[in-house]
N, C-alpha and C positions, 0 to 999 in steps of 0.2 A: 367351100370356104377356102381362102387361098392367102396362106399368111406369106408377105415379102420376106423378103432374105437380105437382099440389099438393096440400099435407097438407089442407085443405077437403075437397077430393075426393077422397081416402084416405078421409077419417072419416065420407062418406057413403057411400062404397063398403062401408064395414063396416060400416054400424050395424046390417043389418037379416041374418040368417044367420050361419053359419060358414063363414071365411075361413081359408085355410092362406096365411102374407104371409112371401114369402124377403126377406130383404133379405142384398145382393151388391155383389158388385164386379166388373169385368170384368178389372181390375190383380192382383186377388187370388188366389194361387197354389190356395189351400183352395175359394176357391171355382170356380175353375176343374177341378179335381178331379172337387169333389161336383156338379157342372153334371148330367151326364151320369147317374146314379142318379136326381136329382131330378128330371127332365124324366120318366125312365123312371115313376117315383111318378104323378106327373099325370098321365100319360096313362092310366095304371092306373085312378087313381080319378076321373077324369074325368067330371061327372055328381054325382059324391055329394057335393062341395065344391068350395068357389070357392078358387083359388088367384091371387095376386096376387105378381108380383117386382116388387120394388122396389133399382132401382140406384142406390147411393148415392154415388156421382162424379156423378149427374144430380139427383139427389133427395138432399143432405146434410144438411138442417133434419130431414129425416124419420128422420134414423138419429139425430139427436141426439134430437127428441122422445120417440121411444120407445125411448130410450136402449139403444142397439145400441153393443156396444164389442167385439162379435165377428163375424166373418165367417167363414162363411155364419152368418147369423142364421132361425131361423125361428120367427115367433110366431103361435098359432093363436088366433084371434080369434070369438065368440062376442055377436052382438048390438054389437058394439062393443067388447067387454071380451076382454080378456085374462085367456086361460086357461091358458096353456102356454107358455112359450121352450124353445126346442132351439138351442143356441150350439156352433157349432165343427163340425170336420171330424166328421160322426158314418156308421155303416151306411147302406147301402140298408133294411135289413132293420129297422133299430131307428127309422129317420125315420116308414116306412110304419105299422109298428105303433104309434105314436104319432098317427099321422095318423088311420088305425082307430078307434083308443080315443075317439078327440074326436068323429069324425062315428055 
């Protein structure tokens, strides 16, 4: 897991491949929840794509730039660009197959 520090080095961490980027909270009841399916995801596809969480109690400028106004947020990222948000309490089942579809 590799939480940003600063959105500079966010935006070089994604510019070049595809990124799966949670953005969470550790206060957040939803994301405390989906913790545990998502960990289980990564580890799954561990290798085929970069995965990046981002805590926004530690990192807050970065849930407002990429205007995140739901938690757990997941946005999949392409060269830099956004291809995908997945917002809110979702599946195990419907995150991975999304994740799939992108790599």
């Amino acid at each position: 897991m590799t939480d940003v520090v600063q959105q500079k080095n966010f935006e070089e961490m994604i510019a070049q491949g595809k990124h799966v980027v949670r953005f969470h909270s550790q206060w957040n009841n939803e994301c405390r929840y989906a913790d545990k399916p998502y960990k289980e995801i990564k580890a799954e596809l561990s290798g085929k794509v970069n995965f990046i969480d981002v805590d926004i109690n530690t990192n807050p400028k970065m849930a407002s730039v990429h205007r995140v106004f739901s938690l757990p947020s997941i946005i999949l990222f392409n060269n830099g660009v956004e291809v995908k948000r997945l917002a809110g309490l979702m599946t195990k089942r419907y995150i991975k197959q999304e994740i799939e579809r992108f790599i």
